[in-house]
C-alpha positions in Angstrom: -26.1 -32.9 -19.7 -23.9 -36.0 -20.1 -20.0 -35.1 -20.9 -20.7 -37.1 -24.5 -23.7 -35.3 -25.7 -22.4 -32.1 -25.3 -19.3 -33.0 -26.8 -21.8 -33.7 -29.8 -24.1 -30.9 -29.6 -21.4 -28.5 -28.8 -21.5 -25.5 -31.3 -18.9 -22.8 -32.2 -20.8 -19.6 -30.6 -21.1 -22.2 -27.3 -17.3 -22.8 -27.5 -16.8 -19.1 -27.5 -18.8 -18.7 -24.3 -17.5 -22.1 -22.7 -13.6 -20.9 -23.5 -13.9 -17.9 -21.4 -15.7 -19.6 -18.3 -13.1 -22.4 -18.8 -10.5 -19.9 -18.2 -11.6 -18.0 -15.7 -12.3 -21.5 -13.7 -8.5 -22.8 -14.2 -7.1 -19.9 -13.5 -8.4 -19.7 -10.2 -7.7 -23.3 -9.8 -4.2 -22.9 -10.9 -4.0 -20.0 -8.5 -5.3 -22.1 -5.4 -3.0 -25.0 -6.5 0.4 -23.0 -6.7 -0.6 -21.7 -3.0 -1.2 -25.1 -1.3 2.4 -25.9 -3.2 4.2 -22.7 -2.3 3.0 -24.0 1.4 4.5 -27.8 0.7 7.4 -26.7 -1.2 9.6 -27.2 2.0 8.5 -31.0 2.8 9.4 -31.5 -1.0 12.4 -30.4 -0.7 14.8 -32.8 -2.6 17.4 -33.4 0.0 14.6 -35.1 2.0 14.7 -37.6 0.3 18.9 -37.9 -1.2 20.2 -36.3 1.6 23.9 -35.6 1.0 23.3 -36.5 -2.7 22.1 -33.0 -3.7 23.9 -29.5 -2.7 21.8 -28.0 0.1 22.4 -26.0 2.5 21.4 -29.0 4.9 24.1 -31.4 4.0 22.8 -34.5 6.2 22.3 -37.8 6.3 18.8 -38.7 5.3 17.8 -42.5 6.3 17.3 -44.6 3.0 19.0 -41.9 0.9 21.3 -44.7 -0.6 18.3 -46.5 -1.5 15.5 -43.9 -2.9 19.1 -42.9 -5.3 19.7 -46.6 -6.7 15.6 -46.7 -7.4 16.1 -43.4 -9.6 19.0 -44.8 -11.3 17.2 -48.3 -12.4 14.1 -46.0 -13.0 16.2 -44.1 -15.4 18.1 -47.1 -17.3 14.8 -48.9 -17.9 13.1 -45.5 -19.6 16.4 -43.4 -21.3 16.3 -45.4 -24.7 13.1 -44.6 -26.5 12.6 -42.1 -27.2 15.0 -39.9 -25.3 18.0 -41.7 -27.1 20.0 -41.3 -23.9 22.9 -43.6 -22.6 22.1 -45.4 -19.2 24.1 -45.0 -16.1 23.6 -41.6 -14.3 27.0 -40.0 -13.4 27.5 -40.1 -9.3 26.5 -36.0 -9.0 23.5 -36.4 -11.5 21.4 -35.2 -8.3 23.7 -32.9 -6.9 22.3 -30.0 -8.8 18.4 -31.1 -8.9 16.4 -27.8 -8.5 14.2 -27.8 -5.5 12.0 -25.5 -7.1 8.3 -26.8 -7.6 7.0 -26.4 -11.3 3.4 -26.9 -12.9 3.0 -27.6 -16.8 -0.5 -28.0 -17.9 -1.1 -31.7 -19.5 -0.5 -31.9 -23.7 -1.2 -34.5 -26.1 -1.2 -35.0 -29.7 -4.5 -35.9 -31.6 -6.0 -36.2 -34.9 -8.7 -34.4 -36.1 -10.8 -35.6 -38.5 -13.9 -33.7 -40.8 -15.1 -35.5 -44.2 -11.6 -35.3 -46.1 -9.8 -32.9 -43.9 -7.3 -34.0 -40.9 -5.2 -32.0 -39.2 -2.6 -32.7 -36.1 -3.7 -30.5 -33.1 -2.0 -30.3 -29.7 -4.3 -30.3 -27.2 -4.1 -29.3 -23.5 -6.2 -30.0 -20.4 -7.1 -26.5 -18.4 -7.3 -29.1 -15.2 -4.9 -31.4 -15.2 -0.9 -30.8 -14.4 2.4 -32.5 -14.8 3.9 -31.6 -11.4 7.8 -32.0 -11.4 11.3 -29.6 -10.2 12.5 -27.3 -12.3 14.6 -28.0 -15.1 15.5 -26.5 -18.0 13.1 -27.7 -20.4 9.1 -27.2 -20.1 7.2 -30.3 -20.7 6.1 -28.7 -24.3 9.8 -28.5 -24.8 10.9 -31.8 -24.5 7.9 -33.1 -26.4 8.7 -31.2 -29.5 12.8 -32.1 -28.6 11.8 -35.7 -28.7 9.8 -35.5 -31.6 12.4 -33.7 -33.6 10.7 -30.5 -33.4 12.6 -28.4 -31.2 16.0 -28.1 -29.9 17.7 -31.5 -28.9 20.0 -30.4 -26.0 21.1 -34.2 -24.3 22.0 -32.6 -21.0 19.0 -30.7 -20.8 16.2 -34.2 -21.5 18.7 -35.9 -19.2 17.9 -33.0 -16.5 14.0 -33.0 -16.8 13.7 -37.3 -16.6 16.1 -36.6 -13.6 13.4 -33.8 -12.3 10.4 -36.0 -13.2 11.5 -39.2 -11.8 13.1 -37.4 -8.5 9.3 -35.9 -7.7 7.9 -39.5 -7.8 10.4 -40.6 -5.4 9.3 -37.4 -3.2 5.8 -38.6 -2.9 6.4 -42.6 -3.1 8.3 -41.3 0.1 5.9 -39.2 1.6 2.2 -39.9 0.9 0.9 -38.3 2.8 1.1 -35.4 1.2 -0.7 -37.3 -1.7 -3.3 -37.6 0.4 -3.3 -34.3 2.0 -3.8 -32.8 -1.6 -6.3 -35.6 -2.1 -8.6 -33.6 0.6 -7.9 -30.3 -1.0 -9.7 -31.9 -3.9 -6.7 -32.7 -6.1 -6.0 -36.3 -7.6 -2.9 -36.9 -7.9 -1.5 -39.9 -9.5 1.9 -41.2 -11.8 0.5 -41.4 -15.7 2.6 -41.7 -18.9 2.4 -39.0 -22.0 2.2 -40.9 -25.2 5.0 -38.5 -26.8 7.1 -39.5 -23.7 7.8 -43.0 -23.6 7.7 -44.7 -20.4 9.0 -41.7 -18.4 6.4 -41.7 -15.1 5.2 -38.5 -14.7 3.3 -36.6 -11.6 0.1 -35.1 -12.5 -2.5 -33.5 -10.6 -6.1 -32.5 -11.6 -8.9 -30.8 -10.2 -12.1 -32.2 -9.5 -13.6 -31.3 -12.1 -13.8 -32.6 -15.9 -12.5 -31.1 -19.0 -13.3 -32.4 -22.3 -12.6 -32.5 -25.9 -15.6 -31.1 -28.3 -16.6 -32.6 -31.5 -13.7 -32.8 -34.0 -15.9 -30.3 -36.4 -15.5 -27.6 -33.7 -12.0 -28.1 -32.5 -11.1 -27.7 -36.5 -13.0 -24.3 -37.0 -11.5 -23.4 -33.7 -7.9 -23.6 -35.2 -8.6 -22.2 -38.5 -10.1 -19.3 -36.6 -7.0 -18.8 -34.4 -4.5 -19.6 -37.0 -2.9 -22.3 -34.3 -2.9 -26.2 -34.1 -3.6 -26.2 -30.6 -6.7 -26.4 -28.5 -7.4 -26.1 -25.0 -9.9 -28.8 -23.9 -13.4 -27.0 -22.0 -14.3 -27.7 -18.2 -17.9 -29.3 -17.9 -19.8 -26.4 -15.9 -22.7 -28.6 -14.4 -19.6 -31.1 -13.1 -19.2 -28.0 -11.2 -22.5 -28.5 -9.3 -22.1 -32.1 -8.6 -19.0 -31.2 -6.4 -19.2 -33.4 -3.1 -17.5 -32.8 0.0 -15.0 -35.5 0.9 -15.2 -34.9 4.5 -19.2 -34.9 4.0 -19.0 -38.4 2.6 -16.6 -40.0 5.1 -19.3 -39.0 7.7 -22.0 -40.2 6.0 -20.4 -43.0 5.7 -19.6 -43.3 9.5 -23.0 -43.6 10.4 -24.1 -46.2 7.9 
């Protein structure tokens, strides 16, 4: 069935059913994903790519260190203002402490849901997709609700995760090909923007297969039923079957 009509037809008894092979899909994706990183972890390290600019125990020279720094800096003026409210100009250590651990934060966004008279603000998350940064000190649902004026506003700490977000992006820009060696494990990665988050670039990598949204009617009885404004989008199950095999299709496509 087409992603659109059975985000029409979709009823609440289906949901129910849908929600617990959606979770039992992403956590094994989530599972599979934090292993291939575990295993990458080490050729992301950050002092790969600022070298002497962040404390490791492998103080070295790294070619184009100077370089990959200045980008992150002009990254950083052009996005600080709105709506982070943050000077420009990054201090000269602002990567010294940058946390080479790897962390995943599944992909939010704010939307309005609308039934006859009723609308109601629901955060939504994708069970597939993932913002992919270093570790900092605020979660990506963190700094949304700091941004928005919803949560704690602690400057150091939204300085620290733009620092974080833009420092992965200069990671891979350096070294694609891990991009596309995720790529074959059937993981798209690409740089998107949240809407809650300005112009901040931010990593993300899904799965290869879709989520999606059901009809606003459901999504609302959903939240009523759970008491929370938040709603975890459902994976398409027949996307599952139309799975192809990269390596399949590059051969194929040899022999035309």
């Amino acid at each position: 069935m087409a992603q659109e009509n059975l985000r029409e037809t979709l009823g609440l008894e289906e949901v129910v059913e849908l929600r617990e092979k959606t979770e039992k899909i992403s956590r094994s994706l989530m599972e599979q994903l934090k292993a291939y990183l575990d295993t990458l972890r080490p050729l992301l390290a950050p002092a790969r790519v600022f070298g002497k600019h962040v404390r490791s125990p492998l103080r070295e020279d790294v070619p184009d260190a100077e370089s990959a720094v200045k980008k992150l800096c002009e990254k950083y003026n052009g996005i600080c203002a709105k709506p982070f409210s943050l000077p420009p100009n990054l201090g000269n250590d602002a990567l010294a402490d940058l946390d080479g651990r790897l962390e995943l934060y599944p992909w939010e966004y704010t939307y309005e849901a609308k039934d006859h008279d009723q609308t109601k603000t629901i955060t939504v998350s994708s069970p597939v997709k993932h913002v992919l940064t270093y570790k900092s000190s605020y979660s990506l649902s963190q700094i949304r609700l700091a941004v928005s004026g919803k949560g704690d506003r602690r400057q150091d700490d939204i300085r620290e995760f733009l620092v974080a977000a833009l420092a992965m992006q200069s990671a891979l820009d350096k070294f694609p090909g891990l991009v596309r060696l995720l790529e074959e494990l059937r993981y798209h990665v690409q740089v998107e923007k949240n809407p809650a988050l300005g112009d901040l670039p931010l990593v993300v990598i899904s799965a290869s297969v879709p989520s999606f949204r059901p009809s606003d009617q459901v999504v609302l009885a959903t939240t009523r039923l759970s008491g929370v404004p938040a709603f975890i989008e459902l994976i398409d199950l027949d996307s599952i079957q139309r799975l192809q095999d990269p390596l399949k299709s590059r051969l194929e496509e040899a022999l035309r």
